[in-house]
mmCIF file of the N, C-alpha and C atoms, coordinates in Angstrom:
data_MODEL
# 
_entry.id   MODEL 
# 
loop_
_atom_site.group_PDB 
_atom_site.id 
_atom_site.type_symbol 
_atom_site.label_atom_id 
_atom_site.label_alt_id 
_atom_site.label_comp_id 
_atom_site.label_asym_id 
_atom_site.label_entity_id 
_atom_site.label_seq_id 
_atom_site.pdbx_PDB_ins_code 
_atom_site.Cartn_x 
_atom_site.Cartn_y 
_atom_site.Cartn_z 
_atom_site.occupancy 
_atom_site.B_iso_or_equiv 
_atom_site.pdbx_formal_charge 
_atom_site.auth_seq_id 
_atom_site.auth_comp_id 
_atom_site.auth_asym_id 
_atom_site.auth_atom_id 
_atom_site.pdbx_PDB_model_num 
ATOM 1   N N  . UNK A 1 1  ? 54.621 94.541  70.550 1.00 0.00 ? 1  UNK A N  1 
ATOM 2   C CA . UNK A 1 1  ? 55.397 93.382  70.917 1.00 0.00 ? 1  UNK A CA 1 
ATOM 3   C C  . UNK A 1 1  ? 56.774 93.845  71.376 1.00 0.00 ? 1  UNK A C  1 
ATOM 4   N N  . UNK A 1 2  ? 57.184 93.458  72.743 1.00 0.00 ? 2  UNK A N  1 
ATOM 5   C CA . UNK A 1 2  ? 58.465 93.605  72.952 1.00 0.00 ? 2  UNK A CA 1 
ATOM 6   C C  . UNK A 1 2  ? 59.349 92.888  72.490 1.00 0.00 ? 2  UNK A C  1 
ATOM 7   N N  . UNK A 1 3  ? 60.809 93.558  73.015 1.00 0.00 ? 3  UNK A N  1 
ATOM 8   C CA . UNK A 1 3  ? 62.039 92.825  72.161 1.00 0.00 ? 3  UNK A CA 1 
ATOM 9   C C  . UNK A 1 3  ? 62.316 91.297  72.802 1.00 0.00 ? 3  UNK A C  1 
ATOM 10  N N  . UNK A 1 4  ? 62.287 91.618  73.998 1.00 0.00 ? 4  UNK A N  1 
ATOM 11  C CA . UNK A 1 4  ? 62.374 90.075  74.433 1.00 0.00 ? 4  UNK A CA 1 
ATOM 12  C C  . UNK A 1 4  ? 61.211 89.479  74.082 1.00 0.00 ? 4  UNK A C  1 
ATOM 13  N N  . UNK A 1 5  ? 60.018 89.305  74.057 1.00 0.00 ? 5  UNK A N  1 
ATOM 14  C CA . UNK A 1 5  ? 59.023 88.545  73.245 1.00 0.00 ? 5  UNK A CA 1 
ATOM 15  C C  . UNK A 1 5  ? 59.951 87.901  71.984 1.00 0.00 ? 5  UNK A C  1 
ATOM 16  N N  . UNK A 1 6  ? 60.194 88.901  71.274 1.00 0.00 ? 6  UNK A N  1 
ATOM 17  C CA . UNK A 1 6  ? 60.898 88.363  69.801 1.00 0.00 ? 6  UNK A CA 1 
ATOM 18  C C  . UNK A 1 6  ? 62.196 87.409  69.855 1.00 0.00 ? 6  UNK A C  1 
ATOM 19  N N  . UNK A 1 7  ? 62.703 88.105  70.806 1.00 0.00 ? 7  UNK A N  1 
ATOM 20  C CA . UNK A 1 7  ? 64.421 87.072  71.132 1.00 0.00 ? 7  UNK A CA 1 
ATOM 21  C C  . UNK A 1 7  ? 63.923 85.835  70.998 1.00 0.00 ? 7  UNK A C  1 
ATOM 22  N N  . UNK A 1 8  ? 63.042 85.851  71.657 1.00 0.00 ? 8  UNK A N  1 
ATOM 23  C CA . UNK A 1 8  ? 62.555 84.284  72.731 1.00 0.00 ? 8  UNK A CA 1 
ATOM 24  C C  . UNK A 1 8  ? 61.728 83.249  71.780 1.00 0.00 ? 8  UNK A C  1 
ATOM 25  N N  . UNK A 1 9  ? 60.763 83.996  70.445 1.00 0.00 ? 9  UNK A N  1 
ATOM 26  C CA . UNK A 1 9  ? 59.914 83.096  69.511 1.00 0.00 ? 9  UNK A CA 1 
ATOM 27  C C  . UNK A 1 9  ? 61.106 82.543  68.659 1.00 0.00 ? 9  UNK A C  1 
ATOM 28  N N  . UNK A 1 10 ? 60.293 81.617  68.143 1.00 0.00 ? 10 UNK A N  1 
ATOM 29  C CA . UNK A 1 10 ? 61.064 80.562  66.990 1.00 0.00 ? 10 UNK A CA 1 
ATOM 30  C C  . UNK A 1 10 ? 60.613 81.426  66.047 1.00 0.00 ? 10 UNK A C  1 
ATOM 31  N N  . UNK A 1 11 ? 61.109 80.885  65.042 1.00 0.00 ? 11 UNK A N  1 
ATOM 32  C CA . UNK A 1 11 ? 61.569 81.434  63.643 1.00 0.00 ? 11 UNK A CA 1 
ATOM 33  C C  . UNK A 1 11 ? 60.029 81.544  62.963 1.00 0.00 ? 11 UNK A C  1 
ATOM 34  N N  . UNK A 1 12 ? 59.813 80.277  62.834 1.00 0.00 ? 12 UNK A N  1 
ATOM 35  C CA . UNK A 1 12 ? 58.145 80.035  62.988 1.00 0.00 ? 12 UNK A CA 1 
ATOM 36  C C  . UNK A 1 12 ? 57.248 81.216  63.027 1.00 0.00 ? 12 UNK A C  1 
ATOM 37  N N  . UNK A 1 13 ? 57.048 80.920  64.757 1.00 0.00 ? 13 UNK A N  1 
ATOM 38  C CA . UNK A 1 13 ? 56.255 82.223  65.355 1.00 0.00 ? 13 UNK A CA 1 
ATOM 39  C C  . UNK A 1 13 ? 56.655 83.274  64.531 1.00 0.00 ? 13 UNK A C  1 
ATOM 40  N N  . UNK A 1 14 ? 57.590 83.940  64.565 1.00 0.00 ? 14 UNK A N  1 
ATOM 41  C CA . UNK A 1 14 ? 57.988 85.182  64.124 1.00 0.00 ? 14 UNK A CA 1 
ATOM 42  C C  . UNK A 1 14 ? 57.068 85.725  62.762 1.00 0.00 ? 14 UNK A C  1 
ATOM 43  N N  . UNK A 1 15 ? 57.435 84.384  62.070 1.00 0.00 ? 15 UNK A N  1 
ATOM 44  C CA . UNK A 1 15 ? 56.678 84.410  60.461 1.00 0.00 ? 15 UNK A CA 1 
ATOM 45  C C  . UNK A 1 15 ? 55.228 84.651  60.664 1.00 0.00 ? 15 UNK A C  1 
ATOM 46  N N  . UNK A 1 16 ? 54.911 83.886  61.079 1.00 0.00 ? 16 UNK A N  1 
ATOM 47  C CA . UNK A 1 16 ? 53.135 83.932  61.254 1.00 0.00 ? 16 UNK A CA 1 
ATOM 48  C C  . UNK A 1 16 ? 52.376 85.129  62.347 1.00 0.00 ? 16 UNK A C  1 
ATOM 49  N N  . UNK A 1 17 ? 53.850 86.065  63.355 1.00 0.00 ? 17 UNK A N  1 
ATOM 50  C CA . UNK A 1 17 ? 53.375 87.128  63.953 1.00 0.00 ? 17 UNK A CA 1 
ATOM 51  C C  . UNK A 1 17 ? 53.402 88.179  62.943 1.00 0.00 ? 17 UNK A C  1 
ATOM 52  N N  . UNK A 1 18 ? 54.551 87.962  61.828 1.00 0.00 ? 18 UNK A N  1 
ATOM 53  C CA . UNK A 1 18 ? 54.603 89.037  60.961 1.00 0.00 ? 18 UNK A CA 1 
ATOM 54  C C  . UNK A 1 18 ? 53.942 89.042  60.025 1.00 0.00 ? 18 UNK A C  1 
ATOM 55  N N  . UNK A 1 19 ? 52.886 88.334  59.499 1.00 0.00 ? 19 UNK A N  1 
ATOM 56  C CA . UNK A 1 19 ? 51.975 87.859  58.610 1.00 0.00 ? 19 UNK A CA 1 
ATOM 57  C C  . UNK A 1 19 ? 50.793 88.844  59.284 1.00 0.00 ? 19 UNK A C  1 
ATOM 58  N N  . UNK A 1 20 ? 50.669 88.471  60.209 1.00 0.00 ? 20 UNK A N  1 
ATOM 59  C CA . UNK A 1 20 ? 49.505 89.035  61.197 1.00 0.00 ? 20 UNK A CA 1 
ATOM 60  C C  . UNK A 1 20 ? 49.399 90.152  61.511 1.00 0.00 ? 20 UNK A C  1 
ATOM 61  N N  . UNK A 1 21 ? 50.641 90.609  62.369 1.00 0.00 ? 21 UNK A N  1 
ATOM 62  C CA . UNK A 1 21 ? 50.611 92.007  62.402 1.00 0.00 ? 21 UNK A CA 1 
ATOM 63  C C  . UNK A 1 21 ? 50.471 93.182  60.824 1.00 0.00 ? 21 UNK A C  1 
ATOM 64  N N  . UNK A 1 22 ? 51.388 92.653  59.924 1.00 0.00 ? 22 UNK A N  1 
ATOM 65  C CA . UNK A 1 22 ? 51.049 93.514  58.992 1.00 0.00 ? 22 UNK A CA 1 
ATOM 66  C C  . UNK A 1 22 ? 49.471 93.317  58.040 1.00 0.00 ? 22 UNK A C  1 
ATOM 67  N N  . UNK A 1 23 ? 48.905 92.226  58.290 1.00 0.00 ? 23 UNK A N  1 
ATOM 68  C CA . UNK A 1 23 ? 47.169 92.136  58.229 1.00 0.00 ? 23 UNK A CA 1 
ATOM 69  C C  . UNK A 1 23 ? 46.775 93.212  59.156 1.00 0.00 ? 23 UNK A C  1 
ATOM 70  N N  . UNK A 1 24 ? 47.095 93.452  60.256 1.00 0.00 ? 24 UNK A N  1 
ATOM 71  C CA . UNK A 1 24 ? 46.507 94.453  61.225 1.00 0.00 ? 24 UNK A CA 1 
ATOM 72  C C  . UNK A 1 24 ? 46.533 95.467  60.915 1.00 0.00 ? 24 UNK A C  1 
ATOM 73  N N  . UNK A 1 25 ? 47.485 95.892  60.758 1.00 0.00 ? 25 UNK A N  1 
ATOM 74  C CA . UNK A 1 25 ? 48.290 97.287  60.023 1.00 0.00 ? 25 UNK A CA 1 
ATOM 75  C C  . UNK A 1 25 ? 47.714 97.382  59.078 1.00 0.00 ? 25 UNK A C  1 
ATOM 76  N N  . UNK A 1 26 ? 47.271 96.833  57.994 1.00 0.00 ? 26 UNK A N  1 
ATOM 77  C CA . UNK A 1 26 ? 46.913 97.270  56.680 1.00 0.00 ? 26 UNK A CA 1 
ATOM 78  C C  . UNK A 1 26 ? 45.335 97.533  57.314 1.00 0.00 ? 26 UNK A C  1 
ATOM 79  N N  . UNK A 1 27 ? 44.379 96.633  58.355 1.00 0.00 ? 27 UNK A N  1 
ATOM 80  C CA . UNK A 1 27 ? 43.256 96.492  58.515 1.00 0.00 ? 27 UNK A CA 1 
ATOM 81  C C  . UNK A 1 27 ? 43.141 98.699  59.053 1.00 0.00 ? 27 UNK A C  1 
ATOM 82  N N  . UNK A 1 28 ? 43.811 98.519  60.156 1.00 0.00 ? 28 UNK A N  1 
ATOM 83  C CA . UNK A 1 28 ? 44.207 100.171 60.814 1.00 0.00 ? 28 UNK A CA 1 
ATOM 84  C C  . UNK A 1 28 ? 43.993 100.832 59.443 1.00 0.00 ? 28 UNK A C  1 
ATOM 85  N N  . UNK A 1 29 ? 45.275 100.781 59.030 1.00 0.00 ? 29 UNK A N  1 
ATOM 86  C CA . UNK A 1 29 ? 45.368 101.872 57.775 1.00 0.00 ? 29 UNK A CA 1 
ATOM 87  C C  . UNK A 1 29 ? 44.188 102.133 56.820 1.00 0.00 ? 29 UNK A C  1 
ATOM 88  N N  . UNK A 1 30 ? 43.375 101.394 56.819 1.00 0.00 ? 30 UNK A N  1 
ATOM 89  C CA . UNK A 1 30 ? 42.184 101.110 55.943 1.00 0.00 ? 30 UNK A CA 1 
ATOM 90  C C  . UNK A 1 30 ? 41.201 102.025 56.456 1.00 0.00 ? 30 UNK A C  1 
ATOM 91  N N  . UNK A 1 31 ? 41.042 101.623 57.881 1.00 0.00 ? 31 UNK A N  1 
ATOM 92  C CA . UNK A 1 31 ? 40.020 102.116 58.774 1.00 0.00 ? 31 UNK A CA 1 
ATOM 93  C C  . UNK A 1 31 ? 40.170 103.852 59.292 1.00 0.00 ? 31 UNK A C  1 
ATOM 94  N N  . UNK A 1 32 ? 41.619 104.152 59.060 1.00 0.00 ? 32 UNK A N  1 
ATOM 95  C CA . UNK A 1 32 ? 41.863 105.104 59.486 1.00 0.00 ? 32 UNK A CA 1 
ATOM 96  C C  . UNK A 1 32 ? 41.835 106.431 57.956 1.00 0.00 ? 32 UNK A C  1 
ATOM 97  N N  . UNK A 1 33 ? 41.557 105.614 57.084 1.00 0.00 ? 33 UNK A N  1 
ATOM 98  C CA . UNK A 1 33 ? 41.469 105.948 55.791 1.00 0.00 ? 33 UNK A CA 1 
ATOM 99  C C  . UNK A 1 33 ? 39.992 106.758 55.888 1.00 0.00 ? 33 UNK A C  1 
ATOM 100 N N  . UNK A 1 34 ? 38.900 105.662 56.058 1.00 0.00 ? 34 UNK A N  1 
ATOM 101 C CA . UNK A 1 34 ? 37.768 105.960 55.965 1.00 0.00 ? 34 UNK A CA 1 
ATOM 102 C C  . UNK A 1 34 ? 37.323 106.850 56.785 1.00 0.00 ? 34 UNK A C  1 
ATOM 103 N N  . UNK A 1 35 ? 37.608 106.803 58.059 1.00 0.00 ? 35 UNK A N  1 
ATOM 104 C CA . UNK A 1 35 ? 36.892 107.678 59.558 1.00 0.00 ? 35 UNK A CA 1 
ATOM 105 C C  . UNK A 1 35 ? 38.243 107.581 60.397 1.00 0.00 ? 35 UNK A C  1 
ATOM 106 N N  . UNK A 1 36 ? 38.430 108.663 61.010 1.00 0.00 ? 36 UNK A N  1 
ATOM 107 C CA . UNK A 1 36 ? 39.673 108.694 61.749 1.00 0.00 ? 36 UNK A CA 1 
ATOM 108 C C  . UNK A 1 36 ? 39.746 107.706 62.757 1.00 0.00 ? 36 UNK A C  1 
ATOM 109 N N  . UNK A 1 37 ? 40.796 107.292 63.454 1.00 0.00 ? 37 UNK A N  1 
ATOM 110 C CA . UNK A 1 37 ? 41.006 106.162 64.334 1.00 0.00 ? 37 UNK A CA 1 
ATOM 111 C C  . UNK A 1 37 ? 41.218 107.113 65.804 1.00 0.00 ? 37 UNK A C  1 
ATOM 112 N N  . UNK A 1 38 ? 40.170 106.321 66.746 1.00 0.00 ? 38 UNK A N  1 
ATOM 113 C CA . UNK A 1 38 ? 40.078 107.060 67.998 1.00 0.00 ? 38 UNK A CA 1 
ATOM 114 C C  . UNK A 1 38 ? 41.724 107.032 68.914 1.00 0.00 ? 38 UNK A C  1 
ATOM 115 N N  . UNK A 1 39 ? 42.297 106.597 68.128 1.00 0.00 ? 39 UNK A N  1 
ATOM 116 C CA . UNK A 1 39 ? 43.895 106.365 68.385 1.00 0.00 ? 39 UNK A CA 1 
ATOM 117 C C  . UNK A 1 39 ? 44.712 105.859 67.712 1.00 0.00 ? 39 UNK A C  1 
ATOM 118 N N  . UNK A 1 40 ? 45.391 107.056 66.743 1.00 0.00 ? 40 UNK A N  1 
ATOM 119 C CA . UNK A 1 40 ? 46.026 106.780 65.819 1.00 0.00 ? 40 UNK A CA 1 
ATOM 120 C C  . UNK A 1 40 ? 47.233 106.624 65.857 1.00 0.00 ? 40 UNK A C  1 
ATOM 121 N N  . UNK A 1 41 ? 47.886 106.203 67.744 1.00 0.00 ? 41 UNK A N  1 
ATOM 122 C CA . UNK A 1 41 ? 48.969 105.863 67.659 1.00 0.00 ? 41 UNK A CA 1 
ATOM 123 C C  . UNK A 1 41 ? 49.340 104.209 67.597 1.00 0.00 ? 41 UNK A C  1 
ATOM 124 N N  . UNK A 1 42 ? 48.406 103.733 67.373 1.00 0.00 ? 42 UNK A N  1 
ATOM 125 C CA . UNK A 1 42 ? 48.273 102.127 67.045 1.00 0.00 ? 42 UNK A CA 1 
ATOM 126 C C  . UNK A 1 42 ? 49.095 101.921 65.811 1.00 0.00 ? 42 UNK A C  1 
ATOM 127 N N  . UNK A 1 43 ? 49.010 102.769 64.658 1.00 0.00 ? 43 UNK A N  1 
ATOM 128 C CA . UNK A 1 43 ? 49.440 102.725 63.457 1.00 0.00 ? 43 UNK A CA 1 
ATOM 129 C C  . UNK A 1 43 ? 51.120 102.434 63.601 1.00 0.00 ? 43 UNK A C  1 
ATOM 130 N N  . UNK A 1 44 ? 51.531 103.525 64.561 1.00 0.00 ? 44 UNK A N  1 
ATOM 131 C CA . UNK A 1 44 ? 53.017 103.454 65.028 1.00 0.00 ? 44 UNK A CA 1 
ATOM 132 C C  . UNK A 1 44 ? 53.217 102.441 65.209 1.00 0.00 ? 44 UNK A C  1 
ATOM 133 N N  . UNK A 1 45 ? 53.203 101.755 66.030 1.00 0.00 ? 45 UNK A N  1 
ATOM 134 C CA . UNK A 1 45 ? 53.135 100.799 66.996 1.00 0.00 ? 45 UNK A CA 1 
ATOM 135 C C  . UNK A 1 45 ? 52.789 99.491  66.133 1.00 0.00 ? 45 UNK A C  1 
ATOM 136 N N  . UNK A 1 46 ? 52.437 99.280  65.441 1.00 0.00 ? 46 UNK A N  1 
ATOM 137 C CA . UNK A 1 46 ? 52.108 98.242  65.043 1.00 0.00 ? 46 UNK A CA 1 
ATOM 138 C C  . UNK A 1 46 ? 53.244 98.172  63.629 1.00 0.00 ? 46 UNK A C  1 
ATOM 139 N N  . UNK A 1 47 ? 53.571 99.201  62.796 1.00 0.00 ? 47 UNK A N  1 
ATOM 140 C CA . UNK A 1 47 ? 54.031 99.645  62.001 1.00 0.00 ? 47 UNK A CA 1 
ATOM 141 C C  . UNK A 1 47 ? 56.046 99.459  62.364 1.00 0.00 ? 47 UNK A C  1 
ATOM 142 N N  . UNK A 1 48 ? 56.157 99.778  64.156 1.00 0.00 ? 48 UNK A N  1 
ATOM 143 C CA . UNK A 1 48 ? 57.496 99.161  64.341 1.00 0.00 ? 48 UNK A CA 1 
ATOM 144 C C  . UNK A 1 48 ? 57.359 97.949  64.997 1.00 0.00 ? 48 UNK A C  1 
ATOM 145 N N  . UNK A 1 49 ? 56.460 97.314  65.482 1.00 0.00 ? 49 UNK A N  1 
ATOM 146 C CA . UNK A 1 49 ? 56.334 95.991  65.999 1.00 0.00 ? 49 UNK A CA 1 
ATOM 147 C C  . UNK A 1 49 ? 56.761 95.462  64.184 1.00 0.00 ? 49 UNK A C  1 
ATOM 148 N N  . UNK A 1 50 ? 56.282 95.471  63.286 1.00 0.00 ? 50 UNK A N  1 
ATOM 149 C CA . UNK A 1 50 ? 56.774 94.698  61.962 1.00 0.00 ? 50 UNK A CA 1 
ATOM 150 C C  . UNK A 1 50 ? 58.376 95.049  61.873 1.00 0.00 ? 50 UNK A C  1 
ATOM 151 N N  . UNK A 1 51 ? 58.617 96.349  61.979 1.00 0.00 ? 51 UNK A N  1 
ATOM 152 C CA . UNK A 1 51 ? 60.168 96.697  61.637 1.00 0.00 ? 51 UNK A CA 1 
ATOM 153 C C  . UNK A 1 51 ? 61.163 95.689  62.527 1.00 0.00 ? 51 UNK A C  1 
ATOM 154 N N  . UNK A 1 52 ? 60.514 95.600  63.734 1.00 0.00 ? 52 UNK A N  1 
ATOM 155 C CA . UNK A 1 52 ? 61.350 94.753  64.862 1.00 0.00 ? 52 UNK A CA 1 
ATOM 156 C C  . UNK A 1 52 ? 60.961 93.453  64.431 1.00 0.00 ? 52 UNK A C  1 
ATOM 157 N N  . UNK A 1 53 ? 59.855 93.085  64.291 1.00 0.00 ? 53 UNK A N  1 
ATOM 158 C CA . UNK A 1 53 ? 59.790 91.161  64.051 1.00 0.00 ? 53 UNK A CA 1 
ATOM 159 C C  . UNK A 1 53 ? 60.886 91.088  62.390 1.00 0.00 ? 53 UNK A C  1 
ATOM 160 N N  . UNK A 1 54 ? 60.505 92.302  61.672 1.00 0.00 ? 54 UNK A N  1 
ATOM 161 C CA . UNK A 1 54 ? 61.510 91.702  60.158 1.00 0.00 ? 54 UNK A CA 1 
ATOM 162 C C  . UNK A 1 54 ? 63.587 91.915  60.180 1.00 0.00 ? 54 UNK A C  1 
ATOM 163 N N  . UNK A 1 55 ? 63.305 92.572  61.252 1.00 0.00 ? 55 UNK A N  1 
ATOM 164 C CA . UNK A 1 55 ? 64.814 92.723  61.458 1.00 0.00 ? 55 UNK A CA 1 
ATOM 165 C C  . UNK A 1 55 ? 65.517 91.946  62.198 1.00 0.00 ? 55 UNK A C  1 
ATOM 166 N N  . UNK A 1 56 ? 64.577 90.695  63.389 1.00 0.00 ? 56 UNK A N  1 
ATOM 167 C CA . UNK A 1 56 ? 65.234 90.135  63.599 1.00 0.00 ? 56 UNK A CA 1 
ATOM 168 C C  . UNK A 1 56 ? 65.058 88.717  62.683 1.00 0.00 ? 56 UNK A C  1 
ATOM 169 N N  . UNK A 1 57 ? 63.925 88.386  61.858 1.00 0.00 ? 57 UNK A N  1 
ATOM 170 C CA . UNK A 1 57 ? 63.986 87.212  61.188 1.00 0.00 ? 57 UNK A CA 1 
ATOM 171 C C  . UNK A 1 57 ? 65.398 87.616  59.583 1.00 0.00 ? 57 UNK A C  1 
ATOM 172 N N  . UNK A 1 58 ? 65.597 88.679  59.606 1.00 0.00 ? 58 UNK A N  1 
ATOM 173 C CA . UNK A 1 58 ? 66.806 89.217  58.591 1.00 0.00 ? 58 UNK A CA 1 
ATOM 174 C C  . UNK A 1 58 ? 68.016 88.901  59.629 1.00 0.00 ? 58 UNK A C  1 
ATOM 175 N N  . UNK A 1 59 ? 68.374 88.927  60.915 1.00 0.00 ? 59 UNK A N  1 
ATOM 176 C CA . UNK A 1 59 ? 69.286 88.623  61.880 1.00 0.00 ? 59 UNK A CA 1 
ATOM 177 C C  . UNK A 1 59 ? 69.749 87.149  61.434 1.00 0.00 ? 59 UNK A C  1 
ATOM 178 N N  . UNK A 1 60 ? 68.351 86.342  61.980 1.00 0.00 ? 60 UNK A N  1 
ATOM 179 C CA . UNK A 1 60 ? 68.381 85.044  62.069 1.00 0.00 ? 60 UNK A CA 1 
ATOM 180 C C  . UNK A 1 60 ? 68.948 84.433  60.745 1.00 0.00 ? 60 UNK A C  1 
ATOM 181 N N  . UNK A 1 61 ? 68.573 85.223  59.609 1.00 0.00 ? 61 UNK A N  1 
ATOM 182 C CA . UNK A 1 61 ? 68.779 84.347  58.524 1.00 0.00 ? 61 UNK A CA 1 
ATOM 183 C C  . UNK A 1 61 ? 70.194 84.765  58.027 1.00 0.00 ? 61 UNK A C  1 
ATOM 184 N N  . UNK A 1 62 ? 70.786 85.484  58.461 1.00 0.00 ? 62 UNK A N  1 
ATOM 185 C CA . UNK A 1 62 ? 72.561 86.563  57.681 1.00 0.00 ? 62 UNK A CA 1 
ATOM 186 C C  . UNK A 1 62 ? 72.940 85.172  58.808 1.00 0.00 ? 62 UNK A C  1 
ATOM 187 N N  . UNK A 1 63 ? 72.889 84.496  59.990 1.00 0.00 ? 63 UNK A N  1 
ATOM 188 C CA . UNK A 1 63 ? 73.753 83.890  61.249 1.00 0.00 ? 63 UNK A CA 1 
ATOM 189 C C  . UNK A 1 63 ? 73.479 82.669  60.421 1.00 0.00 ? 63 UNK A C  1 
# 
């Protein structure tokens, strides 16, 4: 998820992308547990897509 994607969602969205994505992430991590992942740079990636959706709903809420 890009940064402007995030600027642009409501507070809302944000919650229920970050709910989701880190379901994903844990689903990856699971999978990549058992049998390696044919691309294990998803883990990244999904892992700062959360860092970026929780840093800006921590933005939103300090304003």
């Amino acid at each position: 998820m890009k940064q402007s994607e995030i600027n642009e969602a409501s507070t809302a969205e944000l919650q229920e992308r970050l709910a989701d994505t880190k379901k994903a992430y844990s689903d990856l991590k699971m999978a990549h547990t058992i049998s390696p992942l044919e691309n294990p740079i998803q883990l990244r990636s999904h892992r700062r897509s959360i860092a970026r959706i929780a840093t800006e709903l921590t933005k939103r809420e300090v304003q």
